[in-house]
C-alpha positions as CSV (number, residue, x, y, z in Angstrom):
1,X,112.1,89.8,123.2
2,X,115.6,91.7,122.5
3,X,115.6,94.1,119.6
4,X,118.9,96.3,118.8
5,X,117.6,98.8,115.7
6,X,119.7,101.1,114.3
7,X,119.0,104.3,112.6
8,X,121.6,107.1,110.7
9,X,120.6,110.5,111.4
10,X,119.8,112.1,107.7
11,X,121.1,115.6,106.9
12,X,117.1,117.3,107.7
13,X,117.0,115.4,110.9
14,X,120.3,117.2,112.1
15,X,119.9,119.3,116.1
16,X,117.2,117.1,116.7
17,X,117.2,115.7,119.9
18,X,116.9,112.0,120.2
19,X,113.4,112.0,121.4
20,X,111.8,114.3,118.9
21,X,113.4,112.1,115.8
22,X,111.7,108.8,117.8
23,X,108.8,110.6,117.6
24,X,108.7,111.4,114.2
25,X,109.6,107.9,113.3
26,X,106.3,107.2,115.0
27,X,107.6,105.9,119.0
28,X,104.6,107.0,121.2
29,X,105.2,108.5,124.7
30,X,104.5,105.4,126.6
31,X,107.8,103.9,124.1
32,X,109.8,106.6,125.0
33,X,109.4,106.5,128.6
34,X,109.0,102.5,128.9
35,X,113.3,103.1,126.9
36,X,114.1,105.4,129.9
37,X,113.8,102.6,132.3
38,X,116.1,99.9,130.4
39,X,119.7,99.5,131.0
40,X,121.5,101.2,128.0
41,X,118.5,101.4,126.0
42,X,119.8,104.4,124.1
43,X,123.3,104.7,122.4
44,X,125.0,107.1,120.2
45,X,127.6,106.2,118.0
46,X,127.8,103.3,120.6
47,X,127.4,105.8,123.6
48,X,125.0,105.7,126.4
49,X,122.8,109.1,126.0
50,X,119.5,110.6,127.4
51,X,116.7,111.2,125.3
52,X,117.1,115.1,125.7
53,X,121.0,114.1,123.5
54,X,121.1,116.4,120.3
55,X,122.2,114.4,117.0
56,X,124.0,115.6,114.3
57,X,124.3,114.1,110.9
58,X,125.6,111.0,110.1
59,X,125.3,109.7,113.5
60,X,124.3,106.1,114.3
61,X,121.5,106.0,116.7
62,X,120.8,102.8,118.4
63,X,118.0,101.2,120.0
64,X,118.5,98.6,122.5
65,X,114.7,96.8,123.0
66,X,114.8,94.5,126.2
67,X,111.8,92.8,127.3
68,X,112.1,90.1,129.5
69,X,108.8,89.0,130.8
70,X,105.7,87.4,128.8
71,X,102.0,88.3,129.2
72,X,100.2,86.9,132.6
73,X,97.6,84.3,132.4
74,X,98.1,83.0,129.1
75,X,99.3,79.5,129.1
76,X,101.4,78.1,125.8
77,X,98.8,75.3,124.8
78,X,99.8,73.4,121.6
79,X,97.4,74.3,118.7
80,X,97.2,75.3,115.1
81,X,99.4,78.1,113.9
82,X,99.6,79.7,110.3
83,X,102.4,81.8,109.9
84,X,102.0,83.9,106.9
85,X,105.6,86.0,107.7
86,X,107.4,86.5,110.2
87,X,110.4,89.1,111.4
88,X,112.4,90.7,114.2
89,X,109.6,93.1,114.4
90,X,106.4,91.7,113.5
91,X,104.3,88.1,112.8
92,X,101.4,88.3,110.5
93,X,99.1,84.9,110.8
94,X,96.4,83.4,108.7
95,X,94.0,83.0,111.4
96,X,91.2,80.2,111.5
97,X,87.2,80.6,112.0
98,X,86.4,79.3,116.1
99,X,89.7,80.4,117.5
100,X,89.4,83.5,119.4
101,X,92.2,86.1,119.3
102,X,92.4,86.5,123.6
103,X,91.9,83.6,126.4
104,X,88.6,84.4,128.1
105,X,86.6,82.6,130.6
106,X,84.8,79.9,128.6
107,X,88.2,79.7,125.9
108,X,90.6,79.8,128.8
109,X,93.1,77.8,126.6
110,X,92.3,77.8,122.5
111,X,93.1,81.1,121.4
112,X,95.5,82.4,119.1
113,X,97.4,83.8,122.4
114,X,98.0,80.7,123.6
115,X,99.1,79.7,120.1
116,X,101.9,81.9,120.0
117,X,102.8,81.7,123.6
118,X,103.5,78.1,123.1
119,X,105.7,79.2,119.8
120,X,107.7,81.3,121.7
121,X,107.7,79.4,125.1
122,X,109.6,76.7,122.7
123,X,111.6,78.5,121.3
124,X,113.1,79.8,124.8
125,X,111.7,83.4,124.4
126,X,109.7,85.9,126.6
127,X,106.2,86.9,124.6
128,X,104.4,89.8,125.3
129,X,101.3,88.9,122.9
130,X,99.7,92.7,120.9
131,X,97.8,92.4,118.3
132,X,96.6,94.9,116.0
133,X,93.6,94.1,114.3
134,X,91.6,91.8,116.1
135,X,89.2,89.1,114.8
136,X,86.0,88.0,116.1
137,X,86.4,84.4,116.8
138,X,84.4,83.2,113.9
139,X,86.3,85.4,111.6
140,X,89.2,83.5,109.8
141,X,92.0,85.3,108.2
142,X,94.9,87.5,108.8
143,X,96.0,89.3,111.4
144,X,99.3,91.6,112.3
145,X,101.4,90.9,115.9
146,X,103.2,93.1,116.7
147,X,106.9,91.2,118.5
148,X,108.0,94.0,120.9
149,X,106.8,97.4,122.3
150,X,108.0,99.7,119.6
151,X,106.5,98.0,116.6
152,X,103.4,97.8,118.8
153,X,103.6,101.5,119.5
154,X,104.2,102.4,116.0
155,X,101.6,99.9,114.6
156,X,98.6,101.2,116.5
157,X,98.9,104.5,116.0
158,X,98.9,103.8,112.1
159,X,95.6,101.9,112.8
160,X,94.3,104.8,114.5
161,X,95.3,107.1,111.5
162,X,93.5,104.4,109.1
163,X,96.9,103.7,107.3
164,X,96.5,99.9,107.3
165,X,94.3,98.8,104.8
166,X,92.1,96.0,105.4
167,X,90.0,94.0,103.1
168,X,88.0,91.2,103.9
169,X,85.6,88.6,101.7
170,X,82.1,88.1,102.7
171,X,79.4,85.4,101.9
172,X,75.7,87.2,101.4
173,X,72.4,85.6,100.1
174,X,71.4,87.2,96.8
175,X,72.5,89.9,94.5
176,X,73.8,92.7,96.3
177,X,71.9,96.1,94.9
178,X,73.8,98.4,94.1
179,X,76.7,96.3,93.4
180,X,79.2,98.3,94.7
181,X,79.0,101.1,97.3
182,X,80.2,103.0,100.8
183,X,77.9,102.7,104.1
184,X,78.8,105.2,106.1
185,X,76.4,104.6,109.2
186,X,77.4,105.0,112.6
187,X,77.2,102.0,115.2
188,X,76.4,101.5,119.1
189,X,74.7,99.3,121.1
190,X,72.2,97.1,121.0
191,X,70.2,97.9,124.3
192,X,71.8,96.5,127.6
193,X,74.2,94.1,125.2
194,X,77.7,93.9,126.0
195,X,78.2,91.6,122.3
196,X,74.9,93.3,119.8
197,X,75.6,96.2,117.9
198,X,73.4,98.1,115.5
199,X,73.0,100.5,113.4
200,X,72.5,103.8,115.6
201,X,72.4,107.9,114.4
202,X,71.8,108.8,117.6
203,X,74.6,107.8,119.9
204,X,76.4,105.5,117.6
205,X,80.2,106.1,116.5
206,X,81.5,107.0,113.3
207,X,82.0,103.9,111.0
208,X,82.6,103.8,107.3
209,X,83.1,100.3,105.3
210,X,83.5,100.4,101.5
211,X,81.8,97.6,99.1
212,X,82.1,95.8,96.1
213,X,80.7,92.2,94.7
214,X,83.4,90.1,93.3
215,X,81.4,87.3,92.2
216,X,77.6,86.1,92.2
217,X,77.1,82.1,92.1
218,X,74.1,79.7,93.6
219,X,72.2,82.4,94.6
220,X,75.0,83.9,96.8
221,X,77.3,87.3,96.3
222,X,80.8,87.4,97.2
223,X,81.5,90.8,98.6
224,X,85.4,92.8,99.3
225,X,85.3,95.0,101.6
226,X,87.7,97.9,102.8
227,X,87.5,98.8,106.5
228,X,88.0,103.2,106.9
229,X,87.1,102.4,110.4
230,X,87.2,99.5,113.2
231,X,84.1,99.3,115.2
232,X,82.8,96.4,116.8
233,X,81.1,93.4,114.1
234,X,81.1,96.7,111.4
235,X,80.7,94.6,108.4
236,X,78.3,92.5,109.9
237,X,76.3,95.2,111.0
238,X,76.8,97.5,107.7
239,X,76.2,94.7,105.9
240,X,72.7,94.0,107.8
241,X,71.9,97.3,107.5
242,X,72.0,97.3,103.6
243,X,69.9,94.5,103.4
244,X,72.3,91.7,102.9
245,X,73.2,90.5,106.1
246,X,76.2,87.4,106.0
247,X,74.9,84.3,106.1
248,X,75.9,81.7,109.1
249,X,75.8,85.0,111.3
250,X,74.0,83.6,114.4
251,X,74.0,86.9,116.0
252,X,72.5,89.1,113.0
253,X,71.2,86.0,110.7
254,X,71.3,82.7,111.4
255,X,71.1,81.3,108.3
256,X,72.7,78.1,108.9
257,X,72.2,76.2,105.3
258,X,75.7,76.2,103.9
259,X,78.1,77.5,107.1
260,X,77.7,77.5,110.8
261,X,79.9,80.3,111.2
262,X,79.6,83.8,110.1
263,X,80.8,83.9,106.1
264,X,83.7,86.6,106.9
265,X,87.5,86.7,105.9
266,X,90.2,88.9,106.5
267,X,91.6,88.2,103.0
268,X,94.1,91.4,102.7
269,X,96.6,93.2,105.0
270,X,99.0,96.0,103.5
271,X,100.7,98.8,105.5
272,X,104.0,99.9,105.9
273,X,106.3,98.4,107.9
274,X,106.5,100.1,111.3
275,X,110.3,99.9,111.1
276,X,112.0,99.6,108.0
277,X,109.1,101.2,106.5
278,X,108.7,98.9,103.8
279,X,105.7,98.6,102.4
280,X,103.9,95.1,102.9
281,X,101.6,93.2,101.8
282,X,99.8,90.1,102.3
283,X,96.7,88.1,100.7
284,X,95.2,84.7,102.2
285,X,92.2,82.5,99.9
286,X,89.3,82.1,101.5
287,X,89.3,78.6,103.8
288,X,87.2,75.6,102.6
289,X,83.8,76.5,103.7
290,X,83.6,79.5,102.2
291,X,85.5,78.4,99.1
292,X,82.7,75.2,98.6
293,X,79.6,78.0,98.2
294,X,81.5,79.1,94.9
């Protein structure tokens, strides 16, 4: 991917050098020093400069993005692809329930990677594929790409700083009690598993979801919930953990009656945008079989 981005130097940033106002705008260290090593990757007022080059007001600062190879061992394959929005910077797709965000050994050639490899492979450009929040592979819904090394930069260290809000729609048997409500309950392992994850105030990690039902129909709650953290299967394990575990969850409940898959939806994705800094969001309704058990 090519990406030229321009920025003019405000009055407060003035006698900052050129590396110091890239960080502020969020460009990590690996960004800065990936820039170093491309050909005239760094201009001001259209001349070549080094990162140590002081700016002074009103000058146009330009960023000259060059990537040229695509990620190893992913093959384009032909499949579904949702895209929600799209831009110079980043792709945000309506992902669906049994395709699995990265190739592996046993899904060598369905995931969303291969997807998106095949989009650009069309299309005649090099894909480096970084994505942001990742899906289980039987969690539909939206996810954030990030197009080039900058926005992926900037991206995951908002992630880090919990500044992209996600909200997902889950499918529980019963009325959840108390309706609404934090779990803030830290998770780990579950014995030698490399996949299982419970509930654990010992050695687990810090994990906070919030919770609230939208809807109760046929026995069933509809449940939002808002992610402060990103720990491995969190809502299904919070959600466990208060009692109400998702149904179609063949890890944590296999209750197989109205869906074979886990009953989870990234339904919401808002966060600023890691370039323009415009703030974006995006909403996708829940697929069909979560849809039919309301």
């Amino acid at each position: 991917m090519e990406r030229i981005i321009e920025y003019t130097i405000p009055e407060p940033s003035d006698g900052l050098r050129i590396e110091q106002y890239l960080r502020r705008l969020g460009y990590s260290s690996q960004n800065l020093t990936q820039l170093k090593k491309m050909p005239q990757s760094i201009l001001v007022n259209s001349v070549w400069s080094y990162l140590r080059t002081v700016l002074h007001t009103g000058d146009i600062l330009t960023v000259h993005i060059q990537e040229t190879a695509s990620s190893p061992n992913i093959p384009p394959v032909e499949l579904p692809l949702c895209i929600v929005y799209e831009d110079e910077d980043i792709l945000v797709v309506n992902k669906p329930a049994g395709m699995p965000i990265h190739p592996s050994l046993n899904n060598y050639k369905n995931s969303l990677a291969n997807a998106l490899m095949y989009y650009y492979t069309r299309q005649g450009k090099p894909f480096i594929f970084r994505c942001t929040n990742r899906l289980d592979r039987d969690t539909s819904g939206l996810t954030v790409i990030a197009k080039h090394m900058v926005s992926s930069g900037i991206l995951s260290g908002m992630a880090a700083r919990h500044e992209i809000e996600r909200e997902y729609l889950a499918v529980v048997r019963g009325n959840v009690t108390p309706p609404s409500g934090t779990i803030n309950a830290p998770i780990g392992r579950t014995g030698s598993s490399l996949i299982e994850r419970k509930v654990d105030y010992d050695h687990g990690e810090y994990a906070l979801t919030h919770y609230r039902t939208v809807k109760e129909k046929n026995g069933h709650s509809l449940v939002s919930l808002i992610l402060e953290t990103g720990r491995t299967h969190q809502i299904r394990v919070h959600m466990k953990h208060l009692g109400f575990p998702l149904i179609g969850d063949y890890l944590y409940n296999p209750d197989m009656e109205h869906i074979r898959r886990q009953a989870l939806h990234s339904y919401r994705l808002a966060f600023r945008h890691p370039i323009t800094g415009q703030h974006m969001e995006f909403t996708a309704d829940m697929p069909e079989d979560m849809q039919k058990i309301f």
